[in-house]
Each structure stands twice: as structure tokens, then as C-alpha cells.
N, C-alpha and C positions, 0 to 999 in steps of 0.2 A: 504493500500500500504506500509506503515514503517513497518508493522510487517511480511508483506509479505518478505521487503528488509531486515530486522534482519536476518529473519529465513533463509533467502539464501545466507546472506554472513555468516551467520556463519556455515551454513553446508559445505560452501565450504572453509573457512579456517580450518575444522576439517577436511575434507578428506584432504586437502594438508598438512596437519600436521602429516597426518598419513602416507601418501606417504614418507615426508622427514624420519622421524622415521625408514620407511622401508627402505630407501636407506640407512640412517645410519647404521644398524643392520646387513643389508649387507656390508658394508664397514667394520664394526667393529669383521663378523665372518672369514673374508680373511686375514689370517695374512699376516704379512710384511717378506718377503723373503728373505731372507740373507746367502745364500748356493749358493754359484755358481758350477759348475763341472770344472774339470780343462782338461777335454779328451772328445772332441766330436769326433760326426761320421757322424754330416748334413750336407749334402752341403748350402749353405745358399747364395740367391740374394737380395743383401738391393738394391730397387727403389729408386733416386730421382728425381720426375721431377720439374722442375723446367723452372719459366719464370721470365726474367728481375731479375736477383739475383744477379746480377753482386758485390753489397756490401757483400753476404753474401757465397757464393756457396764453396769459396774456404775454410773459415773455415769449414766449414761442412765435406766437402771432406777429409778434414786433419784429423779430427776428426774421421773420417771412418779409415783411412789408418793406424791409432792407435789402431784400438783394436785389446785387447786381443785375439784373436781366429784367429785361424788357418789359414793362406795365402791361404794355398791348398782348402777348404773348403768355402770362400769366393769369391764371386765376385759383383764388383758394378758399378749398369747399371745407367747412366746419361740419363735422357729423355729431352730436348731441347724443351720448348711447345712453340714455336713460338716468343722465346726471338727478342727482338728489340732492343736489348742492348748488352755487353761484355760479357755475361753470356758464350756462347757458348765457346767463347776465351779463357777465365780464365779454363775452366772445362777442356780443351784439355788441357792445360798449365801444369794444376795440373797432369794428367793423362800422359803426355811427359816425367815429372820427377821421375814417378816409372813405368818403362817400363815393371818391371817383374811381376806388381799386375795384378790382371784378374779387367781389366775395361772396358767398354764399353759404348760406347757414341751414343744415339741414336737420330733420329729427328724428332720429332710428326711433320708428314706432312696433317692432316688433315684438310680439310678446310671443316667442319660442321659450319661454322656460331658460334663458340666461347662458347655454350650449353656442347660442350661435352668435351672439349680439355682434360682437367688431366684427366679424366674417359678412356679416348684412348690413353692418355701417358703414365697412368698405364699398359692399356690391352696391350700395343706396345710392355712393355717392360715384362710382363710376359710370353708372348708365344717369348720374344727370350732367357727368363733367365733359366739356366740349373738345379739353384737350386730346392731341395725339400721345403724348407721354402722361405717364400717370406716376406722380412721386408718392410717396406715403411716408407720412412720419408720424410721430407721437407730438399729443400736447405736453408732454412733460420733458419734450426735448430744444435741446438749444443747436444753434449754428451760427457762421461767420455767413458775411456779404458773398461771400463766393461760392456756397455752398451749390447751390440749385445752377449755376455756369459750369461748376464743375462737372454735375454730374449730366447736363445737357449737349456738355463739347463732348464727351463721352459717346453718348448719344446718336450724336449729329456726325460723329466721327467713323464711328463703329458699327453703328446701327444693329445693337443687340436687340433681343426679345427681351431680356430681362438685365439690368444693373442692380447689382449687391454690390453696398456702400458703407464703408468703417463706420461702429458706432464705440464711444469711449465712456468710460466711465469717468466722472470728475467732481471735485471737491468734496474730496474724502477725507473723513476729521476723525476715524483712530484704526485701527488694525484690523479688524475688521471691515470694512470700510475699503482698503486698500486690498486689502486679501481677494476681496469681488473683483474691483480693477483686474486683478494679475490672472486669474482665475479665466476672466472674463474675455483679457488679449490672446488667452491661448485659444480660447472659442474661434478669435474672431480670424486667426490663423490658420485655425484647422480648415474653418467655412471658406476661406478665401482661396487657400492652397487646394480645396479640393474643387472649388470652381475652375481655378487656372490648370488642372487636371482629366480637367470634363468629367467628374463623378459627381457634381455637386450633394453636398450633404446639407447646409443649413444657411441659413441668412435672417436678416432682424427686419422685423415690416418698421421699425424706428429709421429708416434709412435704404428704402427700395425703389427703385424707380422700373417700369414696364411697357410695353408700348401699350395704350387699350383695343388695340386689335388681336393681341397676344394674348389678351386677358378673354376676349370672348371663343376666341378658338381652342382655347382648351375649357370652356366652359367655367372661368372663373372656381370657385369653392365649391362647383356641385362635385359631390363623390365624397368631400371630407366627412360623412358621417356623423356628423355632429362632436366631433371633437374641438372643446373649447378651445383651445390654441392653433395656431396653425395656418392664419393668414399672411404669412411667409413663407414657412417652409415647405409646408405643402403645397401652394402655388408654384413652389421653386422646382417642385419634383414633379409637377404634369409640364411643365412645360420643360424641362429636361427632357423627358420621356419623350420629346417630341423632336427636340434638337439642342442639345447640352452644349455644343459648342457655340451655341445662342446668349447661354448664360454668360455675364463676365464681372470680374470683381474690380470695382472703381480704387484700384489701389492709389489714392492723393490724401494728402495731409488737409486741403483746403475741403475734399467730401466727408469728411469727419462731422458727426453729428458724434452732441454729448449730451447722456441725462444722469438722473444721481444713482445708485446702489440703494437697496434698499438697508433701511438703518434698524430694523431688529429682526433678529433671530429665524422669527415667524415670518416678518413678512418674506424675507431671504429661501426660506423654503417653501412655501410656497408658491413662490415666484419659479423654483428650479422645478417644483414638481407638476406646475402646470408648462414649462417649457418640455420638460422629459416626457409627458402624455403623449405628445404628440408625433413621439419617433414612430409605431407601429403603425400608423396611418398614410398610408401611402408612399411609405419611401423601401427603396431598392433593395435589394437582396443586400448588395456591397456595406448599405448604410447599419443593415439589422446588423448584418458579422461583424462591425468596427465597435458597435454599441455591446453586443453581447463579449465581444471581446476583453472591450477596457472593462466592462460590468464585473465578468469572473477575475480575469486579473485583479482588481482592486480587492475584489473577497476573499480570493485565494492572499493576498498579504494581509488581510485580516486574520485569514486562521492561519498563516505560517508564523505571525506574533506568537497567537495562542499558544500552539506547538511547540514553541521554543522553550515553554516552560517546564515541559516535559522532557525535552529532546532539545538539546543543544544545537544539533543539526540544523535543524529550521532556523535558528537565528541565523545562520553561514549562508541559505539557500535565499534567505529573506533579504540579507545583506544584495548578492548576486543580481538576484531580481530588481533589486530598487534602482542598483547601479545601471542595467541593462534599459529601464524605465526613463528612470529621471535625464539622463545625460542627451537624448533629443529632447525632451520637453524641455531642460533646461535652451537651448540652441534654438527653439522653435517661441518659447517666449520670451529669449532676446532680440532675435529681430523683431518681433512684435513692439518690443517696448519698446526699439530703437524708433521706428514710426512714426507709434504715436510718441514720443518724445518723454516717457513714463523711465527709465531706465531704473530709477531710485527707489524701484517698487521691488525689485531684484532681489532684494537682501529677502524677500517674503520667502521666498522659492523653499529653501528648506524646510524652515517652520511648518510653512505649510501642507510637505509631505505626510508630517508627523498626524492629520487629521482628515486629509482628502480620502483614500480609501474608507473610512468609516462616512465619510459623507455621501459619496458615488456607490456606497451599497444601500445605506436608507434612503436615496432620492431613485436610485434605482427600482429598490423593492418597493417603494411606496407609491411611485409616481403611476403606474397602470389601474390605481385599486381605488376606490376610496374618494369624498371631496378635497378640495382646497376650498382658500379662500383667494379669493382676489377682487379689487375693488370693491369692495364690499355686498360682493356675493358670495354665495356657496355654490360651489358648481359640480357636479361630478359630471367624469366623461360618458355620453352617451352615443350611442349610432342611428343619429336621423341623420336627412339629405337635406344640404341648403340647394334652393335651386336658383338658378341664372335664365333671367327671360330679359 
């Protein structure tokens, strides 16, 4: 049985090593972007939907109402998912004070049971947006002037079916805090590198851009089953499925969208375990084996700690392992954080070993079963159909 447990943890921290490797290589052949156009010809509709943002909606707003690019060419749709708060207030507030900008303020009136709400506050808002490009961001995110040029010379350059665009984490006030940040650049490495790969595996609807003819041909969210998350990634995996070399990752410092970590415990995990729901729906054979992979990896150093206190062995095999593990992840979240310009976050890297497998086994085991919470719902996953008409 120990050599049976050797030989299986250690083939699977060598296929996960090899995984991170590829995500790096990918990351590392997508250069960094730094040409913007200064003359478009898109019409361009950036999403926000947004529920209970009342703290954050209006910087955001502002934020939009700044960039660089074109008034005439721009319009931005506010989708209202069932706030219970000042959000709605504040967004007409914002949108009262530039009566000449094309905005529009919509109201997810759907009452599905809380499963589908942003998946239908999106879809609301693209069969009423006129644009050819469709951005999507969060209201609780910020950007610079250059953001929405950035990712339209992209665009207008390239002409993908889909752009996945950096999102960072920022002003973070203690270790925790920062720990998401680090945690969070290796996400956004993995997603990026397996874009520049043609496997795509994951992307952040805080920072998407698609074309809306893209979006009707693979039928928008119908097929997600009603799985409450997922108005990215799985939009990212039907139209992969259709042409992956369509997808591409807007690797520029200037398409960086930034929003905050969440600041306790709880809200933290349920944030990861409504993100982890939504691997089994819809995504590729390749994505399930990378997931199940790092999943038993992480458990099998859970129980080769255990082990060790029995059997000194396992501390040796456990040592092996980590080393085998960590030393791409370490490589794979220094270019990250070279990027985004975070480098100082680095010192986390170890620390953070000491806790991440106990974490990636209860967000794992947890995340398929059972509600969360999030914005002030209780949600659990279920399998209805959103439809697209």
C-alpha cells in the first residue's frame, strides 16, 4: 500500500507540474501589449450588472464615463439584478449628471429562484445593446482611461470571438488580504496560458469582452443548466468548442481591471465555492483531469502529513512532492506578479503552502454539494435551462 501511495502521489504531482509549466509557456509566449490605436470604428456596449453595490457602483461608473474612446461609439447598459439597496439610486444619479452619454439603465425582472439572475442580467442586457462588441465588467470594479482602447485595438486588431482581460486584486490591508492577491495571479496565469494554448480553461466576466454575434451563435447561457456561476466560463467553453483559436488573452498592463478580495473568512469561501461549482458544467474532458488532478494531489499531501506520524517515510515522500509542486508554481507566479507589478507579494509563496492543500480539499469537497451565500442570497446549484431568444 506505501508504494502503491509513492507511486500515485508522485505521478500526480508530475502531471501537475507539467500542467503549471504549460500554463507558464503559455503565459510567457503572449507578449505584453502596449500599442493602443488612437481611431476606432466599433460601436462598443460595456455590461454592468450589478446587485447591492450601493458602496461601489458609482466609482465604477465614473470610471467608464473616462475613457479614452469615443462618446459616439460607446454606450453603457446598467442591469439592476434585484438590488435591495441604493444601488439603483446612485446609478440613475450618476446617469442624470451626463444626460448626453448613451446610458441605459435596465431591471432584471426575473424571478427564477436566484440560479440564474446575472446569467439573465447579462442576456437582458445584450439583446437590448446596439453594440458590435460586448465588454462586461463588474460594478464593484475599477479601471484606468485606457482600459476599454485597450481592449478594442485588440479587437479591431485581431478580430477574436472572445477577449479575456487581466483582473487584479488591490488595496489589501493585512495577510490575508494579500494571500487572495497571490492566490488569485496564479488563476489568472493559469486562464491566460491556457488561452495562448488553445485549451482555454477559465476567464473572469469582471473583464470580458465578445463580439454579440459570437454571443448569439453559440446560443448565449442556454445549456448552463442552471448553474449559478458561470457567465464566463462557460460562455468561454461553447465558444471554444466552436473555434478556441478565436479565444485570446489581452495580455496589457493598461486592460487590467481591479476590484477588492473579499475581507472575511466566509465571505472568501464562498466566493471560491461558488466559483468551483461551476467546473462540471460544461467544460472539456482536459479541464475535468487538471481539476481532479490538482484536487487528489492537494489530499494526497494532506494525508502524507498525517502518515508521517506514523511512518517517517511520508515526511521524505511529502518533502519530494512539494518540491516537485511548488518550484513551477513558484516560476509561474513570478511572472504573474512581475505584470501586474505585485512582486512584494512573493514572500507569501511559502507560508502559504503550509494551508493551501487543506483549502483546495474543502473548497473542492464542498463546492459541488450544498448552498453558499452570495450577495445576499442563498443559492444552491441546480439544472434548469436559461434560454436565448
Amino acid at each position: 500500500m506505501t508504494q502503491a501511495f509513492t507511486f500515485t502521489l508522485l505521478f500526480l504531482s508530475l502531471l501537475y507540474a507539467l500542467f503549471i509549466l504549460w500554463s507558464l509557456a503559455g503565459w510567457c509566449k503572449n507578449r505584453n501589449v502596449t500599442r493602443i490605436k488612437n481611431e476606432f470604428h466599433t460601436k462598443v456596449s460595456v455590461i454592468v450588472p450589478a446587485r447591492n453595490e450601493e458602496r461601489n457602483i458609482e466609482g465604477c461608473l465614473r470610471d467608464l464615463l473616462k475613457q479614452e474612446y469615443p462618446e459616439s461609439l460607446l454606450e453603457i447598459i446598467v442591469v439592476d439584478d434585484h438590488s435591495v439597496d441604493r444601488t439603483s439610486t446612485i446609478a440613475r444619479r450618476v446617469m442624470d449628471e451626463f444626460p448626453g452619454r448613451n446610458f441605459s439603465f435596465l431591471q432584471n425582472d426575473s424571478q427564477d429562484g436566484g440560479a440564474l439572475y446575472k446569467k439573465q442580467a447579462v442576456t437582458k442586457a445584450v439583446l437590448h445593446a446596439a453594440g458590435e462588441l460586448i465588454v462586461t465588467t463588474d460594478a464593484d470594479c475599477r479601471m484606468n482611461e485606457k482600459w476599454l482602447a485597450a481592449v478594442v485595438s485588440c479587437y479591431e486588431s485581431r478580430h477574436p470571438s472572445m477577449i479575456s482581460a487581466p483582473v487584479c486584486f488591490y488595496e489589501e490591508k493585512n495577510v490575508f488580504e494579500k494571500f487572495q492577491s497571490l492566490e488569485f495571479m496564479g488563476l489568472i496565469g493559469i486562464g491566460a496560458g491556457s488561452v495562448s494554448n488553445h485549451h482555454p480553461m477559465m476567464c473572469n466576466g469582471a473583464n470580458l469582452a465578445y463580439s454579440r454575434k459570437s454571443f448569439f451563435e453559440v446560443s448565449g447561457f442556454s445549456g448552463a443548466d442552471g448553474i449559478p456561476s458561470g457567465d464566463d466560463t462557460q460562455l468561454m467553453m461553447k465558444m471554444a468548442k466552436r473555434d478556441a483559436a478565436g479565444i485570446y488573452f489581452l495580455k496589457s498592463r493598461e486592460a487590467i481591471v481591479y476590484t477588492e478580495t473579499m475581507h472575511t473568512v466566509t465571505d472568501f469561501m464562498n466566493q471560491r465555492k461558488r466559483w468551483s461549482s461551476k467546473i462540471p458544467s460544461g467544460m472539456s474532458l482536459f479541464v475535468l483531469l487538471n481539476a481532479a488532478t490538482a484536487y487528489l494531489l492537494h489530499a494526497g499531501l494532506i494525508a502524507c502529513f498525517f502518515f508521517g506520524f506514523y511512518n517517517h517515510t511520508f515526511f521524505r515522500l511529502l518533502f519530494y512532492v512539494a518540491m516537485i509542486k511548488q518550484i513551477p508554481e513558484f516560476l509561474l507566479l513570478a511572472y504573474t506578479a512581475a505584470f501586474f507589478q505585485r512582486m512584494k507579494l512573493l514572500w507569501l509563496f511559502i507560508p502559504a503552502q503550509m494551508i493551501y492543500p487543506f483549502y483546495i480539499a474543502w473548497v473542492g469537497a464542498m463546492a459541488p454539494f450544498g448552498f453558499y451565500a452570495w450577495k445576499g442570497r442563498e443559492i444552491k446549484s441546480g439544472r434548469r435551462k436559461i434560454p436565448v431568444s
